[in-house]
VMD Tcl script that draws the C-alpha trace (Angstrom):
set ca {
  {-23.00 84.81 1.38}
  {-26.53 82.85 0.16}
  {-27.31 86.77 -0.92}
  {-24.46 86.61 -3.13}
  {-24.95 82.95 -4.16}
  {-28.41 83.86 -5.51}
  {-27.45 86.98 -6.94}
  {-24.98 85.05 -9.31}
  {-27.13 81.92 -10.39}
  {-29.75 84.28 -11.06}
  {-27.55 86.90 -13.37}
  {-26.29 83.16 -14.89}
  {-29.97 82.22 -15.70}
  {-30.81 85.31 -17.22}
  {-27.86 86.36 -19.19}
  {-28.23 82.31 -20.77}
  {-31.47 82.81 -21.19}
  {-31.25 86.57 -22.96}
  {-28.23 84.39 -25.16}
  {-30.77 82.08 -26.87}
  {-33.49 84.87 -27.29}
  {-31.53 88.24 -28.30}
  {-30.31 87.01 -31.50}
  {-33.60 85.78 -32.73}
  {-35.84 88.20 -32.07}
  {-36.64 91.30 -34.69}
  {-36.94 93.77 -31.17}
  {-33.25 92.59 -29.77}
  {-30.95 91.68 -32.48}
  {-29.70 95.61 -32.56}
  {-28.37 94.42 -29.10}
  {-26.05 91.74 -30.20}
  {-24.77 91.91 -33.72}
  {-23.62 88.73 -34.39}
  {-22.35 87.02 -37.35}
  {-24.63 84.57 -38.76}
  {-21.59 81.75 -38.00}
  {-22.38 82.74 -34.10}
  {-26.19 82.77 -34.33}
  {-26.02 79.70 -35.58}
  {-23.83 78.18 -32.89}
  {-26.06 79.67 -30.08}
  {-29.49 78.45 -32.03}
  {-27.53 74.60 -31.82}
  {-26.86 74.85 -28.57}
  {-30.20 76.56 -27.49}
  {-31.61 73.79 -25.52}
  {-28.24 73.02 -23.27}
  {-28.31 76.52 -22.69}
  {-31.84 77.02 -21.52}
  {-31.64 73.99 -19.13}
  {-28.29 75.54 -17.64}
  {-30.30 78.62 -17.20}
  {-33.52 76.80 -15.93}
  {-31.72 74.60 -13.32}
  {-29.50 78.15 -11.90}
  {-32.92 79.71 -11.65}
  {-34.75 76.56 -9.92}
  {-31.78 76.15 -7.65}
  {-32.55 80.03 -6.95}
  {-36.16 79.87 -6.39}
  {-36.03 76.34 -4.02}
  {-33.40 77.98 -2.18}
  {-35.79 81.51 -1.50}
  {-38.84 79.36 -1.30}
  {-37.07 77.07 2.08}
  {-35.95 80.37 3.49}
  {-39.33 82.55 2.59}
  {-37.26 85.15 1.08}
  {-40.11 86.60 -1.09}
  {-37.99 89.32 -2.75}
  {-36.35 86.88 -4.52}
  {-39.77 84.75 -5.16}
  {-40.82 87.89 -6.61}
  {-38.21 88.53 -8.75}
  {-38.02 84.93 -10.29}
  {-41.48 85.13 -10.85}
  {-41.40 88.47 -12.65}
  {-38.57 87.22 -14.59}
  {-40.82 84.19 -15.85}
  {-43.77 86.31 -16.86}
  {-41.62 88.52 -18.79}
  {-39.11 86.16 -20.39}
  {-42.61 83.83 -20.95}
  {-44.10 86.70 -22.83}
  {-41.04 88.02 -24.60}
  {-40.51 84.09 -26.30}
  {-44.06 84.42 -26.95}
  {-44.77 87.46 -28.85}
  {-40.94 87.98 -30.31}
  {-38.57 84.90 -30.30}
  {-38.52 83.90 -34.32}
  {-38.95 80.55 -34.72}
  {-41.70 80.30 -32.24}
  {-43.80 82.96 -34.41}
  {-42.76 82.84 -37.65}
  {-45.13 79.93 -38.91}
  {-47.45 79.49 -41.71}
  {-51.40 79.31 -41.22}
  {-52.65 76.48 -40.50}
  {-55.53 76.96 -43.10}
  {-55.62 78.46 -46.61}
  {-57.87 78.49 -49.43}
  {-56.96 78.94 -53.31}
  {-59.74 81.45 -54.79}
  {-60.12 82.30 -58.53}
  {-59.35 85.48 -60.12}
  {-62.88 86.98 -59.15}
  {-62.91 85.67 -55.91}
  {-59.31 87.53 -55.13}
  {-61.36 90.23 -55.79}
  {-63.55 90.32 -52.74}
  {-60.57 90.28 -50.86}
  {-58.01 92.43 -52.50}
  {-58.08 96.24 -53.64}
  {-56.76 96.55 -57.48}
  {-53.84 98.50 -55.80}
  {-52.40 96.20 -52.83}
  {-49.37 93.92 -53.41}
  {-48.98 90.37 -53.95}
  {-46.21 88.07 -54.73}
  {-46.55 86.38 -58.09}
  {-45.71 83.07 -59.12}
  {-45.75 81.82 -62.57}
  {-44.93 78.34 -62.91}
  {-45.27 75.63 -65.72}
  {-47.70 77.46 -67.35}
  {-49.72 77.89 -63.65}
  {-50.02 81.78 -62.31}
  {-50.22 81.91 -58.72}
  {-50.49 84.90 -56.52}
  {-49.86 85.10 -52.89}
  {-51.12 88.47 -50.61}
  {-48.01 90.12 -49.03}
  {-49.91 90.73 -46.29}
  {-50.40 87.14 -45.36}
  {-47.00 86.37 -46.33}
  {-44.91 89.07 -44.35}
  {-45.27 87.36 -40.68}
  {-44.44 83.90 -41.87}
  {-42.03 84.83 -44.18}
  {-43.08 81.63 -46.25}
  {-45.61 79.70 -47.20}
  {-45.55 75.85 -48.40}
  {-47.32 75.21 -51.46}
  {-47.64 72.92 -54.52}
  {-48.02 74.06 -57.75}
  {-48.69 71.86 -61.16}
  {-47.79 68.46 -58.63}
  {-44.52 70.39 -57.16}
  {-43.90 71.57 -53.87}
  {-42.89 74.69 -53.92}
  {-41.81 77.37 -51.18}
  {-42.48 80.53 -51.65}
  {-40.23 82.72 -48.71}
  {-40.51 86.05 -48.74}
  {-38.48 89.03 -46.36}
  {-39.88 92.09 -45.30}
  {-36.22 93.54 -44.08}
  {-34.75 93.53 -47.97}
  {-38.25 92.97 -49.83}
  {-36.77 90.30 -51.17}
  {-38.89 87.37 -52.58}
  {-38.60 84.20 -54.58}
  {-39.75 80.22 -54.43}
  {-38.02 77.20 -53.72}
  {-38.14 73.52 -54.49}
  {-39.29 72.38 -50.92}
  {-36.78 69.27 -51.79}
  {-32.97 68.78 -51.13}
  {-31.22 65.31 -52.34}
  {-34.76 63.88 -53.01}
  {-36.11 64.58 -49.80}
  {-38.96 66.72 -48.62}
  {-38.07 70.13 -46.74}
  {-39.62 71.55 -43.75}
  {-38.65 74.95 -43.35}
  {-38.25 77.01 -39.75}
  {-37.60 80.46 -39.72}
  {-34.76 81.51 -36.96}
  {-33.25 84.54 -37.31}
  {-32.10 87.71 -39.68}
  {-28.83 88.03 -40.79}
  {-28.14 90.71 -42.33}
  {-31.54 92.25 -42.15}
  {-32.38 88.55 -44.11}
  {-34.33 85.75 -43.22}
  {-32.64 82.74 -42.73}
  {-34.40 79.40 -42.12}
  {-33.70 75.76 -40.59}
  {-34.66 72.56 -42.66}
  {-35.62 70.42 -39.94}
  {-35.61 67.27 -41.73}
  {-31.66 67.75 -42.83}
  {-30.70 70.07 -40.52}
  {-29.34 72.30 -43.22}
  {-29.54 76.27 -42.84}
  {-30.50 77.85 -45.49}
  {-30.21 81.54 -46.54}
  {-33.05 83.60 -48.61}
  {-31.04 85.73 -50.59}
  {-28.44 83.46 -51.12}
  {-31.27 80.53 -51.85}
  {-28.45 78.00 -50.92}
  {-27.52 76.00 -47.70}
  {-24.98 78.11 -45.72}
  {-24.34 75.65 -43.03}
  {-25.20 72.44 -42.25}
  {-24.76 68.47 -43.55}
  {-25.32 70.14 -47.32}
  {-23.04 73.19 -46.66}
  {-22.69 75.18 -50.60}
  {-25.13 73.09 -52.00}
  {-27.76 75.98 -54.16}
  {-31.46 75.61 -54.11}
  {-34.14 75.35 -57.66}
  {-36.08 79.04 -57.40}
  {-38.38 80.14 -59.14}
  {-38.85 83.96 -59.77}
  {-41.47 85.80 -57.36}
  {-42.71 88.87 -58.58}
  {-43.99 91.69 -56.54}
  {-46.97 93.69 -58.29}
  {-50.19 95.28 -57.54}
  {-53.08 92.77 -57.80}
  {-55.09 94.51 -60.08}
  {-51.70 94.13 -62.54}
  {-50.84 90.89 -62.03}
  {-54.22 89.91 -63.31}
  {-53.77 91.82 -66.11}
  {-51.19 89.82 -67.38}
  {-52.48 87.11 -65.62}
  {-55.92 86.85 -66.24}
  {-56.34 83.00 -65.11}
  {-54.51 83.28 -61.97}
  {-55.69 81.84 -58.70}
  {-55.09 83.55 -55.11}
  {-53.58 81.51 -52.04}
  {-55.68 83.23 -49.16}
  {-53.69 82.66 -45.93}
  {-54.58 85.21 -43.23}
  {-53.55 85.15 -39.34}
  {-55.63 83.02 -37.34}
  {-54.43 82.84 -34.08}
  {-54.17 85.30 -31.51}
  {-50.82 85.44 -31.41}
  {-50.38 85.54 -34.91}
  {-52.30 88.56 -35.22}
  {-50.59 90.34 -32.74}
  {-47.13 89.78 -34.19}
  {-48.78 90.59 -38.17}
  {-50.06 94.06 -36.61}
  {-46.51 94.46 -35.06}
  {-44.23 94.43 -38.00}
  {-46.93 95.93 -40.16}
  {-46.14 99.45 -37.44}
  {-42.78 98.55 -37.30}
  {-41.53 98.10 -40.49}
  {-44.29 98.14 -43.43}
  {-42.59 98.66 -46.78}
  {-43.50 102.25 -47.57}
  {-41.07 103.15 -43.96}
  {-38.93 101.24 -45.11}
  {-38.25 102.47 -48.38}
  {-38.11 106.01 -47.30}
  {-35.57 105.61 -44.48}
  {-32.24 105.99 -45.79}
  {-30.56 102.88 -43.83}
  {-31.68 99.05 -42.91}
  {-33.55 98.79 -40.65}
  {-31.26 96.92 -38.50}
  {-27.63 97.29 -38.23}
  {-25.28 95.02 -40.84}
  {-22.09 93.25 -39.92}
  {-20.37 95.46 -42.71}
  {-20.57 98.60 -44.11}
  {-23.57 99.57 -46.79}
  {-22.13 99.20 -50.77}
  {-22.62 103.45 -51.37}
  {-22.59 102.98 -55.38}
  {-26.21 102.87 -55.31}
  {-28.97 104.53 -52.04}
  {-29.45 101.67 -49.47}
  {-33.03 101.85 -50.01}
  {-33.31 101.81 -53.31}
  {-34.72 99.45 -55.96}
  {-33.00 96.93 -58.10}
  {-33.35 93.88 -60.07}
  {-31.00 91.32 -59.34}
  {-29.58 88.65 -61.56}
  {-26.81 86.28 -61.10}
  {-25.90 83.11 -63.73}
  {-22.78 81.35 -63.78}
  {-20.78 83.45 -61.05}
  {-21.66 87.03 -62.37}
  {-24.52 89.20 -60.66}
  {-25.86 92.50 -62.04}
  {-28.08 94.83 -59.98}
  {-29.98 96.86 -62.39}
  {-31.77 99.86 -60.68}
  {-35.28 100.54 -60.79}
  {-34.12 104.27 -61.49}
  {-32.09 103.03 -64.86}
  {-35.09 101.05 -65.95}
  {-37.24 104.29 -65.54}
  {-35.04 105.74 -68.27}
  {-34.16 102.81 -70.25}
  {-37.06 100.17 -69.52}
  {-35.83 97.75 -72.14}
  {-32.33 96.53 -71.03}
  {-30.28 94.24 -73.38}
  {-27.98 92.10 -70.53}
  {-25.10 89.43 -71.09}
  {-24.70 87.61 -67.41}
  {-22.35 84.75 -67.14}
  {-22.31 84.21 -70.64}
  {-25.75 84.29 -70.78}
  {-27.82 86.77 -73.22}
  {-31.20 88.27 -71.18}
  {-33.62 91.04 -71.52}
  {-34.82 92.58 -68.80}
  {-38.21 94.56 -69.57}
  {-39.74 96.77 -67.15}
  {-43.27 99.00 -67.15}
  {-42.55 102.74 -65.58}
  {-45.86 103.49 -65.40}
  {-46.61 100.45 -63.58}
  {-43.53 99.54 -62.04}
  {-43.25 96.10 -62.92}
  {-40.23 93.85 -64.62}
  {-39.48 91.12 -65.95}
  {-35.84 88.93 -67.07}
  {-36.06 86.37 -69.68}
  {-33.37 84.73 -72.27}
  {-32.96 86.16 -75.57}
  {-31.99 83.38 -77.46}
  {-35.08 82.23 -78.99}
  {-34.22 79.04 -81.51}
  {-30.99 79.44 -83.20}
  {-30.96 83.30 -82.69}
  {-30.02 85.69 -79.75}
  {-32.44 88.54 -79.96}
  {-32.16 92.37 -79.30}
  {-35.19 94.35 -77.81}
  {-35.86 97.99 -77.96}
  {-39.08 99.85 -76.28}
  {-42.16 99.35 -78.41}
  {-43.95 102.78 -78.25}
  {-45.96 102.14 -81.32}
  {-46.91 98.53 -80.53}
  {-50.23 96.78 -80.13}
  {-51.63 96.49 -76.46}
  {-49.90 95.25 -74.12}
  {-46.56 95.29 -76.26}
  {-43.35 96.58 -74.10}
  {-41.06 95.76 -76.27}
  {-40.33 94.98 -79.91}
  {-37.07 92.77 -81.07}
  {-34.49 94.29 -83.97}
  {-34.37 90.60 -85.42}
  {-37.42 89.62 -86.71}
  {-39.77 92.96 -85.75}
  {-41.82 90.81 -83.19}
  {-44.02 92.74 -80.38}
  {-43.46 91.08 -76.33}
  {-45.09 91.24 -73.40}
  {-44.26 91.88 -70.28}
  {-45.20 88.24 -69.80}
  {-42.64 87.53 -72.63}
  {-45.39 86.95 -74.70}
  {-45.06 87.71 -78.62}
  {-48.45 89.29 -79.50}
  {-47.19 90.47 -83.51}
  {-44.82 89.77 -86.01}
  {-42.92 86.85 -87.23}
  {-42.48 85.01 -83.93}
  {-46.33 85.34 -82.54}
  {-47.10 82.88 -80.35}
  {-43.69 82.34 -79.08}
  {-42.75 82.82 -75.27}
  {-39.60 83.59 -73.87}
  {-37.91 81.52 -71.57}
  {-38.02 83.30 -68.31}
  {-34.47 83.92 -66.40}
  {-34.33 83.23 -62.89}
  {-34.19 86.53 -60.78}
  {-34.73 88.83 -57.98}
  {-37.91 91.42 -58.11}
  {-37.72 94.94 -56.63}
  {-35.92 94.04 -53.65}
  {-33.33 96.82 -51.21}
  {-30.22 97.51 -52.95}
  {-28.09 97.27 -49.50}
  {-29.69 93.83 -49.55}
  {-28.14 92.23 -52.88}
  {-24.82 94.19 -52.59}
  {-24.58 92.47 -48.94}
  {-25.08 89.21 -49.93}
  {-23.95 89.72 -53.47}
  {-20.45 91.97 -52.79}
  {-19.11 91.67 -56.16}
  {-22.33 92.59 -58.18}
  {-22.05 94.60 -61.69}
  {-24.63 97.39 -61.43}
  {-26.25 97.84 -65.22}
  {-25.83 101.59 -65.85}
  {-23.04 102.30 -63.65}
  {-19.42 102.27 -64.26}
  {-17.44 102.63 -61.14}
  {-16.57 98.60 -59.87}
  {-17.74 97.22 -56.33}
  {-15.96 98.67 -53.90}
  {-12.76 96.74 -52.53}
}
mol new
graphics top color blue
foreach p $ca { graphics top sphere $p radius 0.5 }
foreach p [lrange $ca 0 end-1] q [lrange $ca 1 end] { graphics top cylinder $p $q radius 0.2 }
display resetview
């Protein structure tokens, strides 16, 4: 009968404690799909759970320990190394934190750290260019930061390559952020301070005193190093590696398990989705998203390889979006300029730099929105909010009734 007794407080223990850790770890979630309404009800409950568990398995092991049953010591302590190791190395919002250290470099200093060809994440802000390695951001996921006297957050998700910043603010008060889990295949993250949840790709509070409430962002954009300085010349570089043992561990894990270039050139997520994948356009593939007033387009890398000047209307809104095939690298900005709503064509025959050249008033733009020639030199264009380069499965999951620029069949019903 005690047999029996110990067999079920220990299967208790276990199964509460596998309860608070499957969901939020990147190695288990396959295991137990659940809606992001049910993670989140398990992650608020996490700590009655874990002392249920921890009292069925103390009750087990001071019950073995008065009767020298060392099978059962055994066990229990197996179970603790394992379990101890498991939260360690995989459970999300034990891991997922930023450096404790960082240091801004210059341009030339970047240099000494970064090949010409290896990715960072962009950030262009009141007239202040930022970049931020991927590498150092990938783990994390995010990485405080405060640019021209805002704090910013720029979050970032491996799973949908899917960047952008927020305003680390809500209602006047200061976020701090906690990575728990990955619905979806995206990160989702705990304010602390208002006990809001908050989900990347829908940069908005999904749950939580604030519930609907959308965040400020600020486009991220993902380029090679060597191109954002190009356009960039007086950009600084946040330098946040992995310090910490552990840290470095879980950085070389995900960068075997799911580094970009696998990840582009599987043909699925790389973890299972709640609902079926939107088929209009390859899971995998590229796309530019944009959303303003209720509408979002997709536009596909492979359009903007044939058309890399794309005249856009979102929400009532007129933007351009102007991309470099040869260096695979976009931009959105408005089009109204003053009083006027411009329309821009590729500019083959422009001076350097020049993608594109406006019907209006003959004016040469950068990718940077710069004008470099013609009647409005000197101008910039306002830049639209946006997503960069992330998975198509991504947006269309979080974004089910997107337009896609280029295609004419509707989101599926």
């Amino acid at each position: 009968m005690i047999v029996w007794v110990h067999a079920g407080l220990y299967l208790l223990g276990v199964a509460l404690l596998a309860a608070t850790y499957l969901p939020f770890s990147p190695a288990t979630v396959d295991l137990v799909l659940y809606s992001r309404e049910k993670q989140i009800a398990l992650f608020e409950r996490r700590w009655l759970l874990r002392s249920i568990a921890m009292l069925s398995l103390l009750v087990v092991f001071a019950s073995a320990l008065a009767e020298g049953q060392l099978v059962w010591i055994g066990l229990l302590g197996a179970t603790t190394i394992v379990s101890g190791v498991a939260f360690w190395i995989g459970y999300v919002p034990s891991v997922m934190s930023p450096p404790k250290e960082r240091t801004v470099l210059s341009a030339a200093e970047g240099d000494d750290l970064l090949d010409p060809d290896e990715t960072v994440l962009g950030l262009y802000y009141e007239g202040e260019a930022r970049a931020y390695p991927r590498k150092h951001i990938a783990r994390p996921h995010y990485l405080p930061d405060v640019v021209r006297g805002a704090s910013l957050v720029v979050t970032y998700c491996v799973l949908c390559n899917s960047a952008v910043a927020i305003r680390a603010e809500l209602g006047g008060e200061p976020m701090d952020l906690l990575p728990i889990t990955a619905p979806d295949n995206n990160i989702m993250f705990l304010d602390r301070n208002s006990g809001n949840y908050i989900q990347q790709l829908e940069a908005s509070v999904v749950a939580g005193p604030d519930d609907g409430t959308a965040l400020e962002t600020i486009p991220v954009q993902i380029s090679e190093w060597g191109e954002w300085k190009r356009h960039h010349p007086e950009t600084t570089l946040v330098s946040a590696p992995p310090q910490s043992l552990r840290d470095r561990i879980v950085a070389r894990m995900l960068d075997t398990m799911v580094a970009v270039p696998k990840l582009e050139a599987r043909e699925t997520p790389f973890h299972s989705l709640t609902t079926t994948v939107d088929d209009r356009l390859p899971a995998m593939s590229y796309v530019l998203g944009v959303e303003r007033d209720g509408e979002r387009v997709a536009v596909p890398r492979s359009v903007l390889d044939d058309s890399p000047v794309i005249n856009e209307t979102v929400g009532g809104t007129d933007v351009a979006v102007l991309y470099d095939p040869e260096r695979g690298v976009g931009n959105v900005f408005h089009r109204r300029v003053g009083a006027r709503v411009l329309t821009f064509r590729p500019a083959s025959d422009g001076p350097d730099r020049a993608v594109a050249r406006d019907d209006e008033t003959g004016t040469y733009w950068t990718l940077s929105g710069e004008a470099v020639a013609g009647e409005l030199a000197g101008t910039t264009l306002e830049q639209h909010p946006h997503w960069d380069d992330l998975f198509w499965f991504s947006w269309a999951v979080f974004r089910p009734d997107t337009r896609v620029s280029g295609l004419d069949r509707p989101p599926a019903e």
